[in-house]
N, C-alpha and C positions, 0 to 999 in steps of 0.2 A: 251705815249711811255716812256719806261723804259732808261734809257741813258748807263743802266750796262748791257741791254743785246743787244747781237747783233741781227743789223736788215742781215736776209738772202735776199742774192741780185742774179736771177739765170740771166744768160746771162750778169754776171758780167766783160766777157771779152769783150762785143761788144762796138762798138762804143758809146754806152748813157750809159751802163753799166760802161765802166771806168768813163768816166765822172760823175758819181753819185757816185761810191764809192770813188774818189778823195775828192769829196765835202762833203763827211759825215767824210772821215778820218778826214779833213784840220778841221771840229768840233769836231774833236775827237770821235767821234761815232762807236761802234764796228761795225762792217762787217764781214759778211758770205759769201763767195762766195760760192757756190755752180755752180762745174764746169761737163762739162762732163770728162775730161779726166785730169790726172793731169797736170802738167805743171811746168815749171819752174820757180822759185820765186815763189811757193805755199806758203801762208801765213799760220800759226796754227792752223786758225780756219775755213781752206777750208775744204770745203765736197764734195767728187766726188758722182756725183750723174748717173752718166754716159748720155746713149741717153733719151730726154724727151719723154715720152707718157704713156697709160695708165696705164704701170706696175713701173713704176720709184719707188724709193725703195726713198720717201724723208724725213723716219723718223730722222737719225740721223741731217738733215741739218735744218730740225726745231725744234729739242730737244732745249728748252727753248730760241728760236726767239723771239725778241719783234714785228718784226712783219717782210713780204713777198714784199719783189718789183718784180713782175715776170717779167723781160726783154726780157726771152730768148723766139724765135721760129724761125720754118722754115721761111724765109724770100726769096727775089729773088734767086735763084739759078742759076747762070750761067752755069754749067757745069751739066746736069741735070744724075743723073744716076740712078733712082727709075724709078723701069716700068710704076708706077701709081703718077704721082704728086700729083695730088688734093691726092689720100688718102694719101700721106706724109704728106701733110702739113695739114689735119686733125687730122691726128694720133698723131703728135707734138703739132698743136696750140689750138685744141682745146678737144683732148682728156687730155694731158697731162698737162694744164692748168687745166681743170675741177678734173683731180686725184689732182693735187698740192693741188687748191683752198677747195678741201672736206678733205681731210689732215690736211692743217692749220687749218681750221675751227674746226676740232677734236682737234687740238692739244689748239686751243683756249681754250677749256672747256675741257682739258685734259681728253677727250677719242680720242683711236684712231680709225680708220675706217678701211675696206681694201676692 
């Protein structure tokens, strides 16, 4: 891994996601967040990426990534408001991981997919 470029971290605001980008900052390590929606204290090199799944648009957030820590998905929901759960948490965890994961991979050997 490249130490000049940034690693993209999605689910950068959850609970293990701060935690890891604390710990790559404190090395000085660049960071990508890649968020859904922006926020306040956005750092320069955030990418809204908006809601995960199979159409997530994640070219610019891995334009020259040294490499992907994918933190983020649908997790426990408390307050449940999707008609269909299980397809939520399909549609996020593993559709929109498998778009992320065929993405980087293009973006590895610079082509891209869609």
């Amino acid at each position: 891994m490249s130490n000049t470029r940034p690693i993209l971290i999605s689910g950068a605001t959850g609970f293990v996601g701060q935690a890891l980008v604390a710990a790559l900052r404190a090395q000085q390590r660049p960071v990508r967040r890649a968020l859904r929606q922006a926020i306040a204290g956005d750092e320069p090199d955030d990418v809204v990426v908006g809601d995960i799944g199979p159409d997530t648009d994640w070219l610019s957030a891995l334009q020259d990534a040294d490499c992907v820590v994918h933190l983020a998905a649908r997790t426990h929901v408390l307050d449940e408001r999707s008609a269909d759960a299980l397809e939520a948490y399909r549609r996020i965890n593993v559709l929109g991981t498998i778009r992320l994961a065929q993405l980087a991979a293009a973006a590895a050997c610079g082509v891209w997919c869609s």
